[in-house]
ZAMARGU-4260 file (C-alpha; in steps of 0.2 Angstrom, whole numbers, plus 5000, padded with zeros to 4 digits):
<rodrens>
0) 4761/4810/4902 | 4764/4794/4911 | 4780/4789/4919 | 4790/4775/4925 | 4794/4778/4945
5) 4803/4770/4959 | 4794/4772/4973 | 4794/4773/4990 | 4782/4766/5000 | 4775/4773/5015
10) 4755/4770/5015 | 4747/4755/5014 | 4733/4744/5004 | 4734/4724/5000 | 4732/4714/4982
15) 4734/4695/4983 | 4752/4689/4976 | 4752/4677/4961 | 4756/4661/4965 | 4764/4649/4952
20) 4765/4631/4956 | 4764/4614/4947 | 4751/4610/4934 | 4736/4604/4947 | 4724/4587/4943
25) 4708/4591/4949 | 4699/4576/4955 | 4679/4574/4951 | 4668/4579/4967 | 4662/4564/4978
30) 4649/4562/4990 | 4653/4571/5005 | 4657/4557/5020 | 4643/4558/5034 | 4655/4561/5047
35) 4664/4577/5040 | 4680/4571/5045 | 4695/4581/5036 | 4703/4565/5032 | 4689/4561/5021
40) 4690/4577/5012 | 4709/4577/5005 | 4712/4594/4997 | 4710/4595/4978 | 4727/4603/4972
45) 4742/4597/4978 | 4760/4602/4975 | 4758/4621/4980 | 4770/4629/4992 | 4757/4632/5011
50) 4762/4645/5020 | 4752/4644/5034 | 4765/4638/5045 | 4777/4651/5042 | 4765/4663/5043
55) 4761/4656/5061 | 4778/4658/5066 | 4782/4675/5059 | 4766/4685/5059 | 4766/4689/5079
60) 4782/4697/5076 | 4777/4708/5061 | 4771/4725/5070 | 4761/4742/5060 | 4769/4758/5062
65) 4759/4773/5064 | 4766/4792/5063 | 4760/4810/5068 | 4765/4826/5069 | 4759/4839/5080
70) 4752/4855/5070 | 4742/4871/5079 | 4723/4868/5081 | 4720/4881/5070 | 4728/4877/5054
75) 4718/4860/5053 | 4705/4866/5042 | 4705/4864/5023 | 4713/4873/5009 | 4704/4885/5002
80) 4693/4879/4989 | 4693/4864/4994 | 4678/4855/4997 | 4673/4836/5009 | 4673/4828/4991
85) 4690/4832/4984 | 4697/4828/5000 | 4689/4812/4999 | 4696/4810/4982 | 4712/4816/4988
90) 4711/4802/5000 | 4711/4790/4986 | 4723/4797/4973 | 4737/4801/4987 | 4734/4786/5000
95) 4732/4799/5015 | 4717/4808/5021 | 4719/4828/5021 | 4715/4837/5036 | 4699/4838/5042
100) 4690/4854/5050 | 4693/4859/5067 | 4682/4859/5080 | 4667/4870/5079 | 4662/4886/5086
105) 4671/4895/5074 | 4687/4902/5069 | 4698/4908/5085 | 4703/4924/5088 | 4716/4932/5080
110) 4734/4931/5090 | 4724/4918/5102 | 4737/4904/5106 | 4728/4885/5102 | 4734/4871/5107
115) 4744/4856/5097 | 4736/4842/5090 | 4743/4826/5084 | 4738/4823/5069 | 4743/4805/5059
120) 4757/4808/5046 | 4760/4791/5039 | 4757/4771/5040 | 4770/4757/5037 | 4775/4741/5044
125) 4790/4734/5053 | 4796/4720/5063 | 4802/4715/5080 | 4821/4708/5080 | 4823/4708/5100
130) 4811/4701/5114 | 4816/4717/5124 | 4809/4728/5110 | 4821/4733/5096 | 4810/4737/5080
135) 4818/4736/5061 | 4808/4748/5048 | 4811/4761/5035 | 4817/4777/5037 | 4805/4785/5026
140) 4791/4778/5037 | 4794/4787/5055 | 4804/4802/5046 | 4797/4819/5054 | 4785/4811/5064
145) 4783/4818/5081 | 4778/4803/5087 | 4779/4785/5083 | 4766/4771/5088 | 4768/4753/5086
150) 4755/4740/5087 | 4756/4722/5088 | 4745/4708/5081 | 4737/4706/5098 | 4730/4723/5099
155) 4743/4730/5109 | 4747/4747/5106 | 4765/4756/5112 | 4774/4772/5109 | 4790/4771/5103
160) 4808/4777/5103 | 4818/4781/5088 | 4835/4776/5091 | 4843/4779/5074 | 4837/4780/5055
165) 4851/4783/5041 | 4842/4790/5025 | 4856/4782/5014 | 4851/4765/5016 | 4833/4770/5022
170) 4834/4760/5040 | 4830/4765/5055 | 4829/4757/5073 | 4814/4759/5085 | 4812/4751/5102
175) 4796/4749/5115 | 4798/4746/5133 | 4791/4726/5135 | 4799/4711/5139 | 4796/4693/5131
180) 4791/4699/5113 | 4789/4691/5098 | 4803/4689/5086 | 4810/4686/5068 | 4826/4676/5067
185) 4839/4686/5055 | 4844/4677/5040 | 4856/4678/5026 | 4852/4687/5012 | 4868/4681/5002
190) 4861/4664/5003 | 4848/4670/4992 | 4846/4661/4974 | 4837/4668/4961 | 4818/4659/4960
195) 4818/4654/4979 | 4799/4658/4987 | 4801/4673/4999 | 4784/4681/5009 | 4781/4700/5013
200) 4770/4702/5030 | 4764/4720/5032 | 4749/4733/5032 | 4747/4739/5013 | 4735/4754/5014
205) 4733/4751/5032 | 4727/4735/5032 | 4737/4724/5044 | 4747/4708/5045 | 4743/4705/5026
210) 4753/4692/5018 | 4758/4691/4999 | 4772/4678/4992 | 4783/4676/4976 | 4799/4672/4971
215) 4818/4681/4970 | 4818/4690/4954 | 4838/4693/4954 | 4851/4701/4966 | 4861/4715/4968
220) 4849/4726/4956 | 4854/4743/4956 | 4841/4755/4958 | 4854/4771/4959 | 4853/4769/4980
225) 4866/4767/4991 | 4864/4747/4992 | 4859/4733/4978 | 4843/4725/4981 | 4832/4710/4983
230) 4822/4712/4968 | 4805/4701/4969 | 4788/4699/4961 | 4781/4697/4979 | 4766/4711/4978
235) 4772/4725/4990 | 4759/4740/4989 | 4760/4758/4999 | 4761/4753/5017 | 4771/4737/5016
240) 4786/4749/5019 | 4800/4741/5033 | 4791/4727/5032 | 4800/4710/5030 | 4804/4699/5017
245) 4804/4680/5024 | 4812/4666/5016 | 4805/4647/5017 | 4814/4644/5033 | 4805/4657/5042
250) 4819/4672/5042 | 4818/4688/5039 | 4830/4690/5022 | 4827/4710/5019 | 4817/4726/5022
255) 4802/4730/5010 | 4809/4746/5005 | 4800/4750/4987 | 4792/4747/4970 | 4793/4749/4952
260) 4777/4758/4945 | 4767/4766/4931 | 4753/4769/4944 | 4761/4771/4962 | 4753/4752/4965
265) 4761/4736/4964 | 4766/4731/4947 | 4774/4714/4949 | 4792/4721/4953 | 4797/4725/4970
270) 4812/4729/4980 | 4821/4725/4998 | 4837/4730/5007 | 4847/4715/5011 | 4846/4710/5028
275) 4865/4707/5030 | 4866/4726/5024 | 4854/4732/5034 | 4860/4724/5050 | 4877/4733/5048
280) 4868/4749/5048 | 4856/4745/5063 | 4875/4739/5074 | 4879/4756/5072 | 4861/4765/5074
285) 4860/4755/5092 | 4875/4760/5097 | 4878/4777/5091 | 4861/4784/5082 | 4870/4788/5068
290) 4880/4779/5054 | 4897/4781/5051 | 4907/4782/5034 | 4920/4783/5024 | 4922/4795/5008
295) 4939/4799/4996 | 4929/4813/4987 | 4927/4809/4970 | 4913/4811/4958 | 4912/4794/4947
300) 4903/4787/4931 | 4902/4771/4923 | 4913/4763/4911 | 4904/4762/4894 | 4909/4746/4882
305) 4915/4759/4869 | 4929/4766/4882 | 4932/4751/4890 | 4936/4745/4868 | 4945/4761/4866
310) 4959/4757/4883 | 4958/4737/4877 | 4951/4733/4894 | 4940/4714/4891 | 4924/4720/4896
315) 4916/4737/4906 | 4921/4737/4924 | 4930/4750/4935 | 4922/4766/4942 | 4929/4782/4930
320) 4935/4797/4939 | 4926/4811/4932 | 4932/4827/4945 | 4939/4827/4963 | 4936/4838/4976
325) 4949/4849/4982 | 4957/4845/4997 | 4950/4827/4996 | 4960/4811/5002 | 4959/4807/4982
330) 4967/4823/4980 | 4981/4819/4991 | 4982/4801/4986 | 4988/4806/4967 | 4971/4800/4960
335) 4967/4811/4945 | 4952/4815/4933 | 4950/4801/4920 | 4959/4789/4931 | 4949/4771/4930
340) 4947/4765/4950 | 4947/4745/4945 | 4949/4738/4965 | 4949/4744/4980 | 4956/4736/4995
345) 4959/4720/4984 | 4939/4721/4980 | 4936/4721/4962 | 4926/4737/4956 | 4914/4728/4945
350) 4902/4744/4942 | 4905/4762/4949 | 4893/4759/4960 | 4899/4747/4970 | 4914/4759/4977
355) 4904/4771/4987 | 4899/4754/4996 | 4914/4748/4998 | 4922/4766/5003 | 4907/4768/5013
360) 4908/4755/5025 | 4927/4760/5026 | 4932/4767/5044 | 4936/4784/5044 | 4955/4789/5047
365) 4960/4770/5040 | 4970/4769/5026 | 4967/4759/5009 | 4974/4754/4994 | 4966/4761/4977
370) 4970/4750/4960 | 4968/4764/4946 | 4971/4762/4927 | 4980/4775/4919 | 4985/4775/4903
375) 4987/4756/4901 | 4995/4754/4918 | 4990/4747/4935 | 4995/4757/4948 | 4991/4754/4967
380) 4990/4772/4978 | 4990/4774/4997 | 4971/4783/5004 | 4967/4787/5018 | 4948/4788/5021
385) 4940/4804/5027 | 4923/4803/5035 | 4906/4807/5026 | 4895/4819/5034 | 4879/4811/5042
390) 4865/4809/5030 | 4872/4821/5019 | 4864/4820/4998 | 4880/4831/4992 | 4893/4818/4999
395) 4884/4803/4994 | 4884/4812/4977 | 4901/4816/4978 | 4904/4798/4980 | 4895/4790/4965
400) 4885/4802/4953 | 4880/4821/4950 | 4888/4831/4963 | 4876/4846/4958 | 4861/4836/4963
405) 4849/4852/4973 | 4846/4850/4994 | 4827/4847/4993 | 4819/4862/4999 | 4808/4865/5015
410) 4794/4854/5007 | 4806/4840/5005 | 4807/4842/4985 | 4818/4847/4970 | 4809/4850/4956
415) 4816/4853/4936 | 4810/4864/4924 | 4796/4856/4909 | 4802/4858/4893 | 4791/4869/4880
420) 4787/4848/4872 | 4780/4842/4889 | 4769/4857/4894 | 4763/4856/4876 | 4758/4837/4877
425) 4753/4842/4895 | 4743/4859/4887 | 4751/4866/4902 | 4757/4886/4904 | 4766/4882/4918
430) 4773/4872/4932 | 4788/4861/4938 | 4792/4841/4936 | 4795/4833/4955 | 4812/4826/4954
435) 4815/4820/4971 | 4800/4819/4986 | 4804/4817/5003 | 4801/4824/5022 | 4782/4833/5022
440) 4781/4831/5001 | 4785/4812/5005 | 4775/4807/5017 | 4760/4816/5007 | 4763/4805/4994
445) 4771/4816/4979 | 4780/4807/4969 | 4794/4808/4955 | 4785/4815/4938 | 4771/4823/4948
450) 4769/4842/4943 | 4766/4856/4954 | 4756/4870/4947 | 4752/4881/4961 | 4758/4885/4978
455) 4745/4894/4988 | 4739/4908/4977 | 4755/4908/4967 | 4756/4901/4947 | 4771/4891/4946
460) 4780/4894/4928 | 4799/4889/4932 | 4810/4880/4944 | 4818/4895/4951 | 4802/4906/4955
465) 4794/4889/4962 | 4810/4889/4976 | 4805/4908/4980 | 4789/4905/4984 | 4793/4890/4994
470) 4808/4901/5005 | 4794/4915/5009 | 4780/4899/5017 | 4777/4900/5036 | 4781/4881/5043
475) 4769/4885/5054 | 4754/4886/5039 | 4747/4873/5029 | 4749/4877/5013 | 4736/4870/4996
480) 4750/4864/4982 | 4739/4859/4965 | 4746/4845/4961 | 4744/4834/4944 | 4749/4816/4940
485) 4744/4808/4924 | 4727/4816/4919 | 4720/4820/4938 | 4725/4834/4946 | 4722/4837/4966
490) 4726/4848/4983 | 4740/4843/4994 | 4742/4853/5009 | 4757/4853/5017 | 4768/4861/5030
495) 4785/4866/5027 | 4799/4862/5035 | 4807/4875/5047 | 4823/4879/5043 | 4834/4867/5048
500) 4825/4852/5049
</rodrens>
């Protein structure tokens, strides 16, 4: 059964964007001129946006980001069963090639130590914001890698440093040692308008500085992350991840982040983080490493047309309190359950998801003023701001959502149980729904509505026996998961996290 996914987008591969223009006359072919002079040979459709200068200006700066990981020589082979033709199909369905053999001469002795190898973990794109070497991408591109690489347009190749990647806006800072780079001029992203032409430069399935152009969609789409995004019909495919998104005057606008797919390729809807967000995050990342934020401790949900009918507000707005955490500076503010937060700070609360942003970017220890209506009545309450721990899923739930949303596991997924419907339409027995993919499941390539029908030797039949088998792997072992999506079903190996990580 097929179904609708936002995806992230890590490895690469390039389809031409559309591009839409003015009706075109096409003139009737002439005798070509004996001197071949351009001039003599005017182009036969006019009125097209050329983005050959911008590309000139832009492209140098545009770098490819490759990852590995270091895993032991002797767990490099395949998974059992699996032959040089699945992997090769693997190679295809997932986007990522499975590891290959090792060397010959046979399997080593038992308890003999083998050395590390770097094996490559993941492709994407990202671009240069500072001649002295400062890099912008994704931070689902370098995360887990051992080691980063970043290769320029001219060939060059360096090895680079993370300075800081923030999961919750999925940014993350790299910098080379080199002087006198390229660079992209930041933009604003507010400046935006809806049909303006933008450009996404990067390397979709691997395939470098490949440029595809459309227009702005619309603005502040919420996908259900942290941030509202760019949403446009440029074609951004697996790879173009933490590349950037250009507007007509040659700056960079956003950050290629996902896609919305039936397929896991592009489908003519694509999304980017706001480069005005983004650079707020990256202040922080090059100062610090780490992002900083605000929380109150409040578990929120929108406000429906039939409740805000019922309380006689004009139309839905506001962020509605469902629970509070004990202990929470919403707690001690007075906030309670059912409460409707309608400003904070002054801002208006338009939808419940814009108050985690605004909390968010709140600093810690401040203190705030919280607009809530309670039965009928405006009333303004005194917060003061607690701070969120780094990267943490549970406390950005806390702040907007399910607060009960499962930590993915040491193969980076939280899965859900099929219901007796799907496994029938499926003619499944068994097996588990990926809700979530990230760390070694995300840079393989599972995706949300993949299922997983075997770990290893082990059937999977429910969600709970699936996360035993997955507490009892050995991070250092690969291990074969079956994996289906749609009507295909394939190997994945993968190696689970160590606890920790």
């Amino acid at each position: 059964m097929k179904k609708t996914l936002l995806l992230r987008v890590i490895l690469g591969g390039a389809i031409a964007a559309q591009l839409a223009g003015a009706p075109a006359a096409f003139a009737a072919p002439s005798p070509a001129p004996s001197s071949g002079s351009t001039a003599a040979n005017p182009p036969l459709v006019s009125n097209l946006p050329d983005f050959t200068q911008l590309v000139d200006r832009v492209g140098p700066a545009v770098v490819n980001i490759r990852t590995t990981e270091r895993v032991s020589r002797g767990q490099r082979g395949l998974p059992p069963g699996v032959d040089d033709d699945m992997a090769e199909l693997f190679r295809r369905f997932f986007g990522v090639p499975m590891p290959q053999p090792g060397p010959k001469g046979g399997t080593p002795r038992r308890g003999q130590p083998q050395p590390d190898e770097e094996q490559n973990s993941g492709v994407g794109s990202g671009f240069i914001v500072s001649s002295d070497g400062y890099i912008l991408t994704n931070a689902h591109v370098v995360d887990g890698a051992d080691s980063i690489y970043v290769t320029l347009t001219d060939k060059r190749e360096f090895k680079a440093k993370l300075v800081g990647a923030d999961k919750r806006t999925d940014v993350a800072v790299v910098k080379v040692e080199a002087k006198d780079l390229p660079t992209v001029p930041v933009g604003d992203s507010n400046k935006l308008r809806v049909g303006e032409w933008v450009v996404a430069i990067g390397s979709p399935f691997g395939l470098e500085n490949t440029v595809t152009a459309g227009i702005v969609s619309a603005k502040g789409r919420d996908t259900g992350d942290y941030l509202p995004f760019i949403q446009t019909d440029v074609a951004v495919n697996p790879g173009n991840s933490g590349g950037p998104l250009i507007n007509m005057r040659g700056e960079v606008v956003g950050i290629n982040s996902m896609i919305y797919s039936q397929t896991g390729g592009f489908m003519g809807i694509s999304f980017a983080i706001p480069i005005d967000e983004v650079m707020r995050v990256v202040d922080q990342l090059k100062k610090t490493g780490k992002v900083v934020r605000g929380r109150i401790g409040v578990a929120i949900s929108e406000v429906s047309k039939e409740v805000a009918d019922s309380l006689g507000l004009p139309r839905a707005q506001g962020a509605l309190v469902r629970s509070i955490e004990p202990g929470s500076p919403a707690e001690k503010a007075g906030v309670q359950p059912g409460d409707i937060i309608m400003k904070f700070e002054g801002r208006p609360v338009d939808h419940a998801t814009d108050l985690p942003r605004m909390v968010g970017e709140t600093k810690p220890g401040s203190s705030a003023t919280l607009q809530v209506l309670r039965k009928g009545k405006n009333q303004d309450l005194k917060i003061t701001i607690a701070e969120a721990d780094t990267d943490s899923p549970k406390a950005s739930k806390a702040q907007g959502g399910n607060a009960d949303t499962p930590h993915p596991n040491a193969l980076g997924l939280v899965v859900s149980d099929l219901s007796d419907a799907q496994k029938k339409d499926m003619k499944l027995r068994g097996g588990v729904q990926v809700e979530l993919a990230e760390g070694p499941a995300g840079r393989a390539g599972l995706q949300q509505g993949d299922i997983i029908l075997r770990v290893g030797d082990s059937d999977i039949v429910s969600s709970k026996q699936f996360e035993e088998v997955v507490k009892g792997l050995d991070p250092k072992r690969l291990v074969p998961i079956l994996v289906r999506r749609g009507d295909a079903t394939q190997f994945v190996p993968l190696r689970p996290r160590a606890q920790g990580k």
